[in-house]
N, C-alpha and C positions, 0 to 999 in steps of 0.2 A: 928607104921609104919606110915608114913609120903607121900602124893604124893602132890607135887606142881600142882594142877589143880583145877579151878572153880568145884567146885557143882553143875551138872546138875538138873536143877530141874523138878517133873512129868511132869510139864507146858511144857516144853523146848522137853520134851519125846517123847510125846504122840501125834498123833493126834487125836482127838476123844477118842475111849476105845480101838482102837485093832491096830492102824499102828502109828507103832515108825518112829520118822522125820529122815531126813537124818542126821541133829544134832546127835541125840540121836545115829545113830551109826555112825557117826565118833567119838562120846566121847565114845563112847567103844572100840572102839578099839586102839582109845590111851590111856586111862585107862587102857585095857589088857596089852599094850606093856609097860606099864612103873611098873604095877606092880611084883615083884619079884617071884622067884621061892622059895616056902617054903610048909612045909609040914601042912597041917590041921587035927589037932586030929580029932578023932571020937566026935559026935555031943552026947547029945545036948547041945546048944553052947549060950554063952551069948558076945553080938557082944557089944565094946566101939569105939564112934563114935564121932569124933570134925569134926565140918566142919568149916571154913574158908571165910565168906562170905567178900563180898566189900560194897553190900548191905544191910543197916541196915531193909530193908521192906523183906529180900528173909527168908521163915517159913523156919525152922527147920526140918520139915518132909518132904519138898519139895527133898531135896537129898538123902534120904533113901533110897526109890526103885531103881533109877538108880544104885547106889551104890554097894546095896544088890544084885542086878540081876550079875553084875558084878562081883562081888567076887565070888558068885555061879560057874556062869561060869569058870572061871579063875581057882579053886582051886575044882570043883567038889564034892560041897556037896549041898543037897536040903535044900534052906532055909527055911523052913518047921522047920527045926534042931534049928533054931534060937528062941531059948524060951523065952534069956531077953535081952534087947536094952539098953544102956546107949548114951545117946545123944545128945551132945552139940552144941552151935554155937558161934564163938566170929567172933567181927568186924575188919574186916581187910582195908588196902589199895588197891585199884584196882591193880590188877597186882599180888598180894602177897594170891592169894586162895589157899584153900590148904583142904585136907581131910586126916584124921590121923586114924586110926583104929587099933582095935586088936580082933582078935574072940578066947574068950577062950572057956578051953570045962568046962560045966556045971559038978560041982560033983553030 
């Protein structure tokens, strides 16, 4: 699954340790609104991850958590369930980000 949208990274999130920026939710809730309605198996789940950066310096783990909180929400499972991460990044164009996932369930 595919969403055309930069990778928010924890930096962009966070203020401090406990209040998310206004950033952080406005990219949730177009994040919410653009991803689809589909059914998630029972956990526990092994999550595959490409993010799309423009930026060759933005880490790899920086989009995780926005990401994961996100799908949580959206599809109603505790990511707690998420036992294995596969997680990429390639270089893109500004303009062309993108985040691609899939959460299968763990046999």
């Amino acid at each position: 699954m595919r969403i055309k949208i930069k990778p928010l990274s924890v930096n962009a999130a966070w203020k401090g340790r406990r209040y998310r920026t206004d950033e952080y939710r406005r990219y949730t809730r177009n994040v919410l609104m653009m991803l689809p309605k589909i059914n998630i198996p029972e956990g526990p789940y092994m999550l595959i991850i490409e993010f799309g950066f423009s930026s060759a310096a933005s880490d790899l783990d920086n989009g995780l958590k926005p990401i994961i909180d996100i799908l949580q929400k959206k599809y109603r499972f505790n990511d707690k369930e998420i036992h294995e991460i596969h997680a990429r990044k390639q270089h893109v164009k500004k303009g062309e980000e993108y985040i691609e996932w899939e959460l299968r369930q763990l046999d």
